[in-house]
C-alpha positions in Angstrom: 0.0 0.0 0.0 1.6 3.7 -0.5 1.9 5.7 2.3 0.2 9.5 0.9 0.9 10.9 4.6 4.4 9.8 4.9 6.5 12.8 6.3 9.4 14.1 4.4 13.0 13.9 6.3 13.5 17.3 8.4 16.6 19.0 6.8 20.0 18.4 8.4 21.3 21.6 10.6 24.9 22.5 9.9 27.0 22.7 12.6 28.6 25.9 13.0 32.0 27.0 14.9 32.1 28.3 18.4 34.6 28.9 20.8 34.3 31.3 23.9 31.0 31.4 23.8 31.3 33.1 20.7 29.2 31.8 18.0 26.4 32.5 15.4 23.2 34.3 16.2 25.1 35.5 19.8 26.2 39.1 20.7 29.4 40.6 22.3 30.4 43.8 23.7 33.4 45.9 24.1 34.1 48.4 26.1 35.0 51.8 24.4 36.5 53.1 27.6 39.0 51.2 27.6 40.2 52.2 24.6 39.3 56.1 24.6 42.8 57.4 25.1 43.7 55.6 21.1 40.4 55.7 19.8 41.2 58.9 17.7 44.5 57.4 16.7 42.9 54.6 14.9 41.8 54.1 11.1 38.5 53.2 12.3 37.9 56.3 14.4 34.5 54.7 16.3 32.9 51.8 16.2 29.5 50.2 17.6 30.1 49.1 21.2 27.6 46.1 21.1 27.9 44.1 17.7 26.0 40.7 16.9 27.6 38.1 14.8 26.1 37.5 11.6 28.4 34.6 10.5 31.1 32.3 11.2 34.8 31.5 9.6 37.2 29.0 10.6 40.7 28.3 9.6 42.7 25.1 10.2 46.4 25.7 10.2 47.6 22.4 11.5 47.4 23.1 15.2 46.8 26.5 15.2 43.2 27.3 14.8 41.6 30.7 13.7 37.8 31.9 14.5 36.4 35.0 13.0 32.9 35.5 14.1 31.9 38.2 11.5 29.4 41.4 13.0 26.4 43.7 11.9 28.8 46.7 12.1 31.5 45.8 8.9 33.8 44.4 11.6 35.2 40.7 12.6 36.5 39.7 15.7 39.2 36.7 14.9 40.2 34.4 17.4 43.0 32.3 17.9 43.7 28.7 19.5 47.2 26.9 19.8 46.7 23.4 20.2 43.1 21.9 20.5 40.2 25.1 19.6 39.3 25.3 23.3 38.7 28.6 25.7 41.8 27.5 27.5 43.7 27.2 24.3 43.0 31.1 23.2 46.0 33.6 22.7 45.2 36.3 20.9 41.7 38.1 20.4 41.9 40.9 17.8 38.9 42.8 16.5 39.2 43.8 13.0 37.2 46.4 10.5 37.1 46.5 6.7 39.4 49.4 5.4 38.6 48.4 1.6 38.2 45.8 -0.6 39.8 45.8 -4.3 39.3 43.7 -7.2 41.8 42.1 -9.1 41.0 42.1 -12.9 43.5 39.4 -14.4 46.3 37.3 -13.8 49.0 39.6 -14.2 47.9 42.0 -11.1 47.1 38.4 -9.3 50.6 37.4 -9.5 52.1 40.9 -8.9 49.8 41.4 -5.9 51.0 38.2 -4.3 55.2 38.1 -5.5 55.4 41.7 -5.4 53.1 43.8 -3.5 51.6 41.9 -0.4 54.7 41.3 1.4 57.1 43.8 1.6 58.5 45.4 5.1 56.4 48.3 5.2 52.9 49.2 3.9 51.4 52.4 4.0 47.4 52.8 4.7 45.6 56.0 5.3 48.9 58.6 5.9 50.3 55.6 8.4 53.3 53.1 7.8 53.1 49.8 9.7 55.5 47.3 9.5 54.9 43.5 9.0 54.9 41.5 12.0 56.0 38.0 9.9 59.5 37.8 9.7 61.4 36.6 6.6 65.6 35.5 5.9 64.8 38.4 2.7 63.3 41.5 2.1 60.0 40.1 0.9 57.7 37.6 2.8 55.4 35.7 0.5 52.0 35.6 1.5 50.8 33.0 4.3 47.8 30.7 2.8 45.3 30.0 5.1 41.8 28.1 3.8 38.9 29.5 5.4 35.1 27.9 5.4 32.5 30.5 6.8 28.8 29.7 7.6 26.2 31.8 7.7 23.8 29.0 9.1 21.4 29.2 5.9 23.5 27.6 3.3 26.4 25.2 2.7 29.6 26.6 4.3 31.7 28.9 1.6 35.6 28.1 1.1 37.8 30.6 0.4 41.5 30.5 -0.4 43.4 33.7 1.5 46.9 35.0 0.9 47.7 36.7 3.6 50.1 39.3 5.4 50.0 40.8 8.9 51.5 44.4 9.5 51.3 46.5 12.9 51.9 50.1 13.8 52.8 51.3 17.4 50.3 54.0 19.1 50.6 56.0 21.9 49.9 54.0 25.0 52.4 51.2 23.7 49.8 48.9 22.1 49.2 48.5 18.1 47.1 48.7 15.7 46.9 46.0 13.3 46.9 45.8 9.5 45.4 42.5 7.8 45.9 42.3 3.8 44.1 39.1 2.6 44.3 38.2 -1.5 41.4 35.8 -1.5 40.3 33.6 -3.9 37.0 31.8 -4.5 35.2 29.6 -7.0 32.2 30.6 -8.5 29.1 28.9 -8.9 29.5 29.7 -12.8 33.1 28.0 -12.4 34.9 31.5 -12.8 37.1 32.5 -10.3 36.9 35.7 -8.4 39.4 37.6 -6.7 40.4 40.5 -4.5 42.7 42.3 -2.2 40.5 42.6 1.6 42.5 45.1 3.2 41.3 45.2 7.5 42.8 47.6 10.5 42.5 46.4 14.4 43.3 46.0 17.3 44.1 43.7 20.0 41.6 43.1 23.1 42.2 41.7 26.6 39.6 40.0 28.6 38.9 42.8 30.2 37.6 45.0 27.2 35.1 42.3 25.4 32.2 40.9 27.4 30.5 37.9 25.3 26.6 37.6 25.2 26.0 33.7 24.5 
């Protein structure tokens, strides 16, 4: 006999990344007090005190694990685990915001970007020089690749290839400001692939400055 009222299968959740308490759908906050003497220092100049992540990225760097929990205000907070992607595993938590983002047109601007451009000593944003944090035995550092898969807890998880550089400048009170250049690649549903330079400021937070709403 068929069955006419048979049930369809409920759809599978995806599991998304969370660490800290961090996670998708959940809300952090940082306090801008802490940070008032350098807040007119920074690229950024202000930013919303309370932000709610939107969705999640994780990286995989054989042991050393990266979480960026991406917000409502154009801003990721990145996380990141030595050893096993616990809490008590966490050394550095850096909150970044989008400067710009650039598209590269063809190959040529590709390769120059990434051989030429990305990871030199210095790099100048907005009037500032920073220098790059990853040392090198030359002049030039080519670009770290890190593999990223971000959900957004609607779809399947993107992947996106990232060629990447770190840069810091010193500011007043002793702490840094960050510079993150990412070349990042992806695949297309159409099979093209697109590409472009991400270029993101931050900073660095302490325990003290970022209160996590699970």
């Amino acid at each position: 006999m068929f069955n006419f009222f048979k049930k369809d299968k409920p759809k599978a959740t995806i599991s998304t990344p969370e660490i800290m308490g961090l996670r998708l759908g959940a809300s952090f906050e940082i306090d801008k007090l802490a940070i008032k003497l350098i807040l007119d220092e920074l690229v950024i100049g202000d930013f919303a005190a309370t932000q709610i992540i939107q969705a999640v990225g994780k990286v995989d760097m054989d042991g050393t694990y990266l979480f960026r929990f991406y917000t409502d205000d154009e801003a990721w907070l990145q996380v990141i685990c030595e050893g096993q992607p616990t809490a008590e595993n966490v050394v550095d938590v850096k909150l970044f915001y989008y400067f710009d983002t650039l598209d590269i047109q063809n190959q040529a601007q590709w390769e120059k970007l990434l051989n030429q451009q990305i990871g030199t000593p210095t790099y100048t944003l907005d009037g500032h020089q920073y220098n790059r944090v990853w040392t090198s035995m030359g002049d030039y550092h080519n670009p770290v690749h890190m593999a990223e898969k971000t959900f957004d807890g609607k779809s399947q998880p993107s992947e996106t290839d990232q060629f990447t550089m770190l840069f810091e400048r010193e500011l007043s009170d002793g702490t840094t400001e960050s510079l993150f250049l990412s070349a990042e690649e992806s695949l297309e549903s159409s099979g093209n692939l697109s590409r472009c330079l991400v270029i993101s400021t931050g900073i660095t937070l302490s325990s003290s400055q970022i209160t996590i709403h699970g």
